[in-house]
N, C-alpha and C positions, 0 to 999 in steps of 0.2 A: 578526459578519458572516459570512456564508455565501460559499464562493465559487461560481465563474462558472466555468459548464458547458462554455464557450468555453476558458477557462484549465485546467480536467482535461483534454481533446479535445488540447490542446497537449501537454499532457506526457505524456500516455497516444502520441503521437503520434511523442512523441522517445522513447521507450522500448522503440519495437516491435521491436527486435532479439533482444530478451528472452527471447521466448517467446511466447504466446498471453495477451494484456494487455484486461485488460478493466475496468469499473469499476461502480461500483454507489453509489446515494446511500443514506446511512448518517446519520441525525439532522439534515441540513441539509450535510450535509460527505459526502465521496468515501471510499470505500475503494479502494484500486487491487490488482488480482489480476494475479501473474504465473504462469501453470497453474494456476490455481486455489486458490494458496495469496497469501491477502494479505500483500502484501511492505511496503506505504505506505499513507498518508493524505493526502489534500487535506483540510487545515483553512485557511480565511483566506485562501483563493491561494496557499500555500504547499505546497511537499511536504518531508511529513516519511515520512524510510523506517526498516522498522523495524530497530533493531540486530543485527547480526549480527558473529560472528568475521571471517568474511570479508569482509565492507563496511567493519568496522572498519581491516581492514589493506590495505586498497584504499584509502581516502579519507585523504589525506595530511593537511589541516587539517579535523580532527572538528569544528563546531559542532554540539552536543546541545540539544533545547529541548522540550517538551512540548505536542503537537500542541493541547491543549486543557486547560481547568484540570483538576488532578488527575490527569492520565495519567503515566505514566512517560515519559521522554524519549525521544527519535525523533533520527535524526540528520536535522539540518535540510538541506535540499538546497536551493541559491540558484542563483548562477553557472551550477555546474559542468550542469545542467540545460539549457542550450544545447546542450552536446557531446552528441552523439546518440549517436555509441558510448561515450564514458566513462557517460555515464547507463545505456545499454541493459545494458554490464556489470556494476553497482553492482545492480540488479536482477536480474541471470542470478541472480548469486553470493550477492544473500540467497534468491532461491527455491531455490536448489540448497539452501540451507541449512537452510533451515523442513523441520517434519518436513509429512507432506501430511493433509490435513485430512481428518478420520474422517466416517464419512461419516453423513448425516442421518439419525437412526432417527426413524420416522413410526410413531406410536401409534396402536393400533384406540381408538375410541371405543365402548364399551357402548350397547346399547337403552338401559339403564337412564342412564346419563351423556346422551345424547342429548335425552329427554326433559325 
């Protein structure tokens, strides 16, 4: 089940303290950007953010789950996603913490590849 672009707008929406939060669909599912650097996931309705030292020691009861089969675990985010500022700071503190994403090297294509 894919979710609903209504429910990312929501929580993209309780997160804006954050930083500059934006989101983008990714296989049927959300990726959520805080500066630029993906901090979470919407899979299923749900957000999953990704683990960090510091989220970890901010988030008082961790639930860990795996946004999708095979992924590594995300700390599952439920309740606490109400509170606008506890939420908005659970995402400062893993973007602060991600290193920043290198940036897109774009390849010349050849006459010869072209053809």
């Amino acid at each position: 089940m894919s979710s609903d672009q209504s429910f990312v707008e929501f929580v993209v929406d309780q997160m804006e303290n954050a930083g500059e939060i934006r989101y983008k669909k990714m296989f049927g599912e959300y990726g959520l950007y805080c500066d630029d650097k993906i901090v979470a996931l919407v899979c299923d309705n749900r957000l999953f953010v990704k683990p960090t030292k510091a989220g970890k020691s901010f988030i008082s009861n961790i639930v860990e789950a795996p946004p999708y089969p095979g992924a590594k675990p995300y700390f599952l985010i439920e309740e606490q996603m109400e509170d606008r500022d506890w939420i908005s700071r659970l995402i400062k503190l893993t973007a602060n913490e991600l290193p920043i994403p290198k940036p897109k090297v774009k390849t010349k294509i050849s006459k010869r590849e072209r053809s």
